[in-house]
C-alpha positions in Angstrom: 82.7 -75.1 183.3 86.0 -74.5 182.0 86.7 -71.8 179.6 88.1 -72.2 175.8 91.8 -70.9 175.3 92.6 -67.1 174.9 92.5 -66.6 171.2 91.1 -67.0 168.1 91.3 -70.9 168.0 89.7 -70.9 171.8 86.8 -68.4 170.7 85.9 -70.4 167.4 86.4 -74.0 169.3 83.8 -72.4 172.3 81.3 -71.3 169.1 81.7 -75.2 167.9 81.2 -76.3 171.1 78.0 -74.6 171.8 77.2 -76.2 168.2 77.8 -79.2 169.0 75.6 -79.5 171.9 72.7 -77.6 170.2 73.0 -80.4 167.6 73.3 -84.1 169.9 71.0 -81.8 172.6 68.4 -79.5 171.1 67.9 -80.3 167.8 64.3 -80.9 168.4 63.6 -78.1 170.0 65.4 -75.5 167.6 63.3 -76.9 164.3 60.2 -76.8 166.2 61.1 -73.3 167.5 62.0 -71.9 164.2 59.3 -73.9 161.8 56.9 -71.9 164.5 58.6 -68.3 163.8 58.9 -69.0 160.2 54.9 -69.5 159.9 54.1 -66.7 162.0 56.4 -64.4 160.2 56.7 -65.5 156.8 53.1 -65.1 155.3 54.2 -67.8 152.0 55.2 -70.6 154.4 52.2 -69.7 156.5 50.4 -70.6 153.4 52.1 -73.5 152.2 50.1 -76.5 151.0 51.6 -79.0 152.8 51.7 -81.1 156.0 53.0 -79.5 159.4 55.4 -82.9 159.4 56.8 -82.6 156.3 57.5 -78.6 157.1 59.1 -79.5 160.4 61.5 -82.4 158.5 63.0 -79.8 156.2 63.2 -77.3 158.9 65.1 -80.0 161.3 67.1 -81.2 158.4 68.6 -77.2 157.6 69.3 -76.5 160.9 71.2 -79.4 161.6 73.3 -78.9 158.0 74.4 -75.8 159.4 74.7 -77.0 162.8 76.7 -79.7 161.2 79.2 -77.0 159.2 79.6 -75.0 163.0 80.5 -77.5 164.7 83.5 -78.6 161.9 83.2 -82.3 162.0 81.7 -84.6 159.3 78.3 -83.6 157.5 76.3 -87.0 157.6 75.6 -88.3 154.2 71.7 -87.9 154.7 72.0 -84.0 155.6 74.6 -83.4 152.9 71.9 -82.4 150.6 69.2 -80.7 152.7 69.7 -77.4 151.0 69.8 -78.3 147.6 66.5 -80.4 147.9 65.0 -77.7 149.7 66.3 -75.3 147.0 64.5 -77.9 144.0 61.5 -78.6 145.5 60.7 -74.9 146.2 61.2 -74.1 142.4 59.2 -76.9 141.3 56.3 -75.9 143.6 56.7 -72.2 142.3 57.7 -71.2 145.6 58.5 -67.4 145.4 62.5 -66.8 146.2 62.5 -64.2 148.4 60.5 -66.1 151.0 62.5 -68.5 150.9 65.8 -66.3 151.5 63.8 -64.8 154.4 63.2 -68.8 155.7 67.3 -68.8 155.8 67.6 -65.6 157.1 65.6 -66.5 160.3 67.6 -69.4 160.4 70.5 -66.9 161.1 68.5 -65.7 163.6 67.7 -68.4 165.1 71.0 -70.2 165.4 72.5 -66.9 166.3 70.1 -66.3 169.3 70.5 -69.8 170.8 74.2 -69.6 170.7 74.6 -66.0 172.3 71.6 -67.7 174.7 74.0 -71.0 175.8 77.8 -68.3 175.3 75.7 -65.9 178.4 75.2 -69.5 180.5 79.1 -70.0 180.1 80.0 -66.5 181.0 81.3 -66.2 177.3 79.2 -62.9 176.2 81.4 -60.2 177.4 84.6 -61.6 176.1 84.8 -59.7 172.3 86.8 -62.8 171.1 83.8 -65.1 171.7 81.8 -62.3 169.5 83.9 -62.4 167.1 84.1 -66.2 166.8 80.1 -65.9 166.4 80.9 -65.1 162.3 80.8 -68.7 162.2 77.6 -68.8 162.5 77.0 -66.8 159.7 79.6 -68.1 157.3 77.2 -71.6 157.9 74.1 -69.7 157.5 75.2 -68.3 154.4 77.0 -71.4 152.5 73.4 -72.8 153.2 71.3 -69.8 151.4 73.9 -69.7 148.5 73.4 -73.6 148.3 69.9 -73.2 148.2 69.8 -70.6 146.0 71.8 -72.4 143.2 69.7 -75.3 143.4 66.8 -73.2 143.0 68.0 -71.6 140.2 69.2 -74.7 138.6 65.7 -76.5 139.1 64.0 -73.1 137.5 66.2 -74.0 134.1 66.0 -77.4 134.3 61.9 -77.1 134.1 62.3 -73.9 131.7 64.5 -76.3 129.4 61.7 -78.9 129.8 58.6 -76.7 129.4 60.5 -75.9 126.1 60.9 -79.1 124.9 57.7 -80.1 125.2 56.2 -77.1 124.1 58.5 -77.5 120.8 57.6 -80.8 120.2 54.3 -80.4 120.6 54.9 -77.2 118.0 56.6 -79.6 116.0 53.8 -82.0 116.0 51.3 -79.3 115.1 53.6 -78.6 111.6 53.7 -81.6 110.8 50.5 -84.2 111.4 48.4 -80.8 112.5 46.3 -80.6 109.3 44.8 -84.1 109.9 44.3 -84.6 113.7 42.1 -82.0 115.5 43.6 -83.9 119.0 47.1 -82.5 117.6 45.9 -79.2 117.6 44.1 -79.3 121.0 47.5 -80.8 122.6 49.4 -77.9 120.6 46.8 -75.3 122.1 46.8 -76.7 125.9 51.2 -76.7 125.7 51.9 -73.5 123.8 49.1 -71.7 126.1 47.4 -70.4 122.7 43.4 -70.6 121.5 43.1 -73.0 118.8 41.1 -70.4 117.2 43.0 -67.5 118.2 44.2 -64.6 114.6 48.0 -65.7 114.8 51.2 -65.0 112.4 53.3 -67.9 111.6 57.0 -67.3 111.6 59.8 -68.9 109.8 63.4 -67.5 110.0 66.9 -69.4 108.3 70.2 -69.3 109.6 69.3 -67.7 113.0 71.8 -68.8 115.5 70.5 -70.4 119.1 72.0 -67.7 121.3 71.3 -64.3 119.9 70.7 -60.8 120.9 68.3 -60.1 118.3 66.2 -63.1 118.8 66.3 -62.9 122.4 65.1 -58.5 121.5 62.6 -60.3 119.8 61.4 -62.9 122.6 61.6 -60.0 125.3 59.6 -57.5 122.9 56.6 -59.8 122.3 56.8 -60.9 126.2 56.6 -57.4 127.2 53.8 -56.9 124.7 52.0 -59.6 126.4 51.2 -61.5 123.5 51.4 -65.4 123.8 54.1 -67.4 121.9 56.3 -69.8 120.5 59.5 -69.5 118.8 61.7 -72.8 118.1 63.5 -74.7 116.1 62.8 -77.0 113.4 65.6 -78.7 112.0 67.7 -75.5 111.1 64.9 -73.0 110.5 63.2 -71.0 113.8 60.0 -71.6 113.5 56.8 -70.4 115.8 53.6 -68.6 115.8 52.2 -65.3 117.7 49.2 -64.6 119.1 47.8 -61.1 117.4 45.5 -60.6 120.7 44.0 -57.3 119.7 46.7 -56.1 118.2 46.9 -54.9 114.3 49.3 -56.8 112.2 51.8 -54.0 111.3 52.3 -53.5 115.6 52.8 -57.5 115.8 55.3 -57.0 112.3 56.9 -53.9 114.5 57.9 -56.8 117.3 59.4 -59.0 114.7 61.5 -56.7 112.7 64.5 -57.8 114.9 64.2 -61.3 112.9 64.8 -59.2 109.4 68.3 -59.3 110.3 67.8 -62.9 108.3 66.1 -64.1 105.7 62.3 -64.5 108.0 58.6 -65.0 106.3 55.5 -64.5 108.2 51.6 -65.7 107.1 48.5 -64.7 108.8 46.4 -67.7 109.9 42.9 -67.8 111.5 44.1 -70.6 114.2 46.4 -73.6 114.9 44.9 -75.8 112.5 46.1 -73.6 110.1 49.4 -73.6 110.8 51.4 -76.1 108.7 49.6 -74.1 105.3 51.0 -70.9 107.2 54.4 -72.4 107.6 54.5 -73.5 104.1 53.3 -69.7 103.0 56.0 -67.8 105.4 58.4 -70.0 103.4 57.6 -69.0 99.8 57.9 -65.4 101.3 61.3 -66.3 102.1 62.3 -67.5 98.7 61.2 -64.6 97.0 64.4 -62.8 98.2 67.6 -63.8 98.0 68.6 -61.2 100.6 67.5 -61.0 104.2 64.8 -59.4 105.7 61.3 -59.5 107.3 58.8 -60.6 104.4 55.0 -60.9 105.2 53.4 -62.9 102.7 50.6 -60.6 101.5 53.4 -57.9 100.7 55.2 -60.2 98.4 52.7 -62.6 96.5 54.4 -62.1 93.4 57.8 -63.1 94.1 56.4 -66.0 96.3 55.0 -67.2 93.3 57.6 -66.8 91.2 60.1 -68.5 93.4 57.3 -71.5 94.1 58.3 -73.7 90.8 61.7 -72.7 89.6 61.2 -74.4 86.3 58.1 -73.1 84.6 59.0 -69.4 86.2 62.9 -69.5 85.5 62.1 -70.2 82.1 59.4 -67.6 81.1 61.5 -65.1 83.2 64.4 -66.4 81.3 62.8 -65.5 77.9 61.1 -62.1 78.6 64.7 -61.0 80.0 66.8 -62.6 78.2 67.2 -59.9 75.3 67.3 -57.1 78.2 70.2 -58.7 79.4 72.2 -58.5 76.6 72.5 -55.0 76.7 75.4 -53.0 77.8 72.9 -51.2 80.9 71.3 -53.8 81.5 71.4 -53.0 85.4 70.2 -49.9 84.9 68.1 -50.6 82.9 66.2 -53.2 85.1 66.4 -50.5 88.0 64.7 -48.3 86.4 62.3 -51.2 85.3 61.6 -52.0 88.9 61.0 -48.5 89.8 58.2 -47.9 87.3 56.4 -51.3 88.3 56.8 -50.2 91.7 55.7 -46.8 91.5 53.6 -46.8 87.9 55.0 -43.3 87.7 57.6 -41.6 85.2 57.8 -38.6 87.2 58.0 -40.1 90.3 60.5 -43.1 89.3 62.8 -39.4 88.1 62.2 -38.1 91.4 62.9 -41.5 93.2 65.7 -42.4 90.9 67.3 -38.4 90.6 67.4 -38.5 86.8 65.6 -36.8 84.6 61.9 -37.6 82.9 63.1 -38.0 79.5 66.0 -40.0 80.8 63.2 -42.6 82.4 61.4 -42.3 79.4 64.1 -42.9 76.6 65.0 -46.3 79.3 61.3 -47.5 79.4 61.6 -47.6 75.4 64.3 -49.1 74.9 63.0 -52.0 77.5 59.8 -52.2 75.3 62.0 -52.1 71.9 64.7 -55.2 73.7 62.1 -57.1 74.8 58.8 -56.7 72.4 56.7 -55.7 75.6 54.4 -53.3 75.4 54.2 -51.6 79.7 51.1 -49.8 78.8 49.0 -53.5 78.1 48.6 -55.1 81.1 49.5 -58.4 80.6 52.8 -57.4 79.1 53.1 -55.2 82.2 52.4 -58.2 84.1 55.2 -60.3 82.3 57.9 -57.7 83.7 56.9 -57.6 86.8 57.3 -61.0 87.7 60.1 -61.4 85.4 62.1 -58.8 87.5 60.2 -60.0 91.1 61.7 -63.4 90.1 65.3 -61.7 89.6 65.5 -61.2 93.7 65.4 -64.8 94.6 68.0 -66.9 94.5 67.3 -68.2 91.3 67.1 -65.0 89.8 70.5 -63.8 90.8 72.8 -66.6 90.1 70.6 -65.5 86.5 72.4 -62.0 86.8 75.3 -63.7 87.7 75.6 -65.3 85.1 74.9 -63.2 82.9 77.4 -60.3 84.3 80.0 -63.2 83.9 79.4 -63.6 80.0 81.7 -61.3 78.1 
């Protein structure tokens, strides 16, 4: 047999020689060759449901892609894609990746053994130039795992992508119609992997953008935390529930706090029947704060309420301040206000506040004297307090604002 040329162009044409052959010659033989190694020493394939045919088709139509790419002529229209089908169909059956690197690795093998085997029978193997033209073999080996890899990684986010759209609208469903069709709620349970009856906390968020490291803190926290989810997007608001487990509230709050970097209401709810009620409760917990952060609904009742019908509440917080307001201190005065309701405390709203008792004092009565409110009877005491709760939520401050504007 004659020998290739001296040089580098001689060495590779000998390696795509030897390709070529192995390819119109041996095809056959090399799949059923390496489909046999592959089962024996890759445990997953060994495993895989499917029919010895089908296994030995893929097999046949890898090896001859990179056969194909060795021996530098055309890739046939038919082969063209053998890796990235190989790469999608492994994703969607949930193939594990490293087995299938290891598939392509022994495809290395493979090619490289029966090359070296066919370079000894043409006297090639002691000549370092036919060695080095063997890289070929790799740099086709390789452009087929990298293929295959992509495509695998592609198909992963092309069914994450879907998975989340399905499990948003069915989500979405559950929000809306959920409260009046029990199959709703058993479609909402089977997609979002949750117990219809399972303790859950509803979120809602505003203004949270799609791509953000807090949320994704968030996402990761509460998958680390093993705790079963959903967190998507309605319209312009991220909405989604938790699953407590067996976990207390304040630990589940702990994984949310990432969210308070917005305006984000949470409500406890005994299942996902429950959830459009819960979605409509984390909402009042947002409006009863202009300013963002993480509000659970049973730590702000009073300013949900307040901020639930800005009419009646606007006007009777409207009245009980209004004469406040028209004093000089006004914001001082409604400080210390807030303090006392918080804390029902002179001393401690003095150590809080860093002024002294008297000074507290002399402010609470000259509240009491603007206003004709009496803090030691309870409804009057009542009056304030969700006069000045009211003066957090939106409503309330454009209030101040206007007021601060009025010379």
């Amino acid at each position: 047999m004659r020998k290739p040329n001296s040089g580098t162009d001689g060495h590779t044409e000998a390696v795509r020689s030897i390709a070529r052959m192995l390819l119109d010659e041996r095809l056959d033989e090399l799949a059923t060759t390496a489909q046999a190694r592959l089962d024996r020493e890759e445990p997953a394939y060994a495993a895989m449901a499917a029919e010895p045919g089908v296994k030995l088709a893929g097999m046949r139509r890898t090896l001859e892609l990179a056969l194909a790419r060795l021996a530098g002529g055309p890739i046939p229209d038919d082969v063209a894609r053998a890796t990235a089908d190989v790469g999608r169909q492994r994703a969607e059956q949930g193939f594990p990746l490293p087995a299938l690197m290891h598939s392509f690795q022994l495809d290395l093998r493979n090619l490289w053994e029966a090359i070296v085997a066919e370079g000894r029978k043409r006297n090639l193997t002691d000549d370092p130039g036919f060695l080095d033209g063997l890289l070929l073999v790799w740099e086709a080996t390789d452009t087929n795992s990298v293929e295959v890899v992509e495509a695998y990684h592609r198909t992963e986010r092309d069914l994450a992508s879907h998975r989340s759209e399905v499990r948003s609208r069915a989500f979405e469903r559950l929000v809306l119609e959920g409260e009046q069709d029990a199959a709703i709620v058993a479609d909402a349970s089977a997609k979002l992997g949750i117990p219809s009856d399972a303790p859950l906390i509803v979120v809602v968020a505003e203004g949270v953008p799609t791509r953000n490291r807090d949320l994704t803190e968030c996402r990761n926290a509460l998958q680390r935390a093993g705790l079963p989810f959903h967190l998507g997007y309605l319209g312009d608001e991220l909405l989604g529930v938790v699953n407590l487990g067996r976990r207390s509230r304040e630990a589940v709050h702990a994984l949310l706090e990432p969210l308070g970097a917005w305006r984000c209401g949470t409500a406890d709810i005994d299942g996902l029947a429950d959830a459009p009620r819960g979605v409509r409760l984390a909402r009042a917990a947002i409006r009863s704060d202009a300013g963002p952060g993480l509000r659970p609904i049973r730590a702000h009742w009073i300013g949900a309420i307040m901020s639930s019908n800005e009419e009646l509440t606007g006007l009777m917080a409207g009245e009980v301040l209004a004469p406040l307001m028209e004093l000089r201190e006004h914001d001082s005065l409604i400080e210390t206000l807030h303090s006392y309701l918080e804390l029902g405390s002179i001393a401690e709203v003095a150590q809080q506040t860093f002024r002294h008792r008297n000074t507290v004092r002399n402010r609470l009565q000259t509240i009491e004297n603007a206003t004709g409110l009496d803090l030691s009877i309870p409804a009057d005491a009542a009056l304030l307090t969700m006069a000045t709760k009211w003066l957090r939520s939106t409503a309330g401050q454009s209030f101040c604002r206007r007021h601060a504007a009025t010379p």
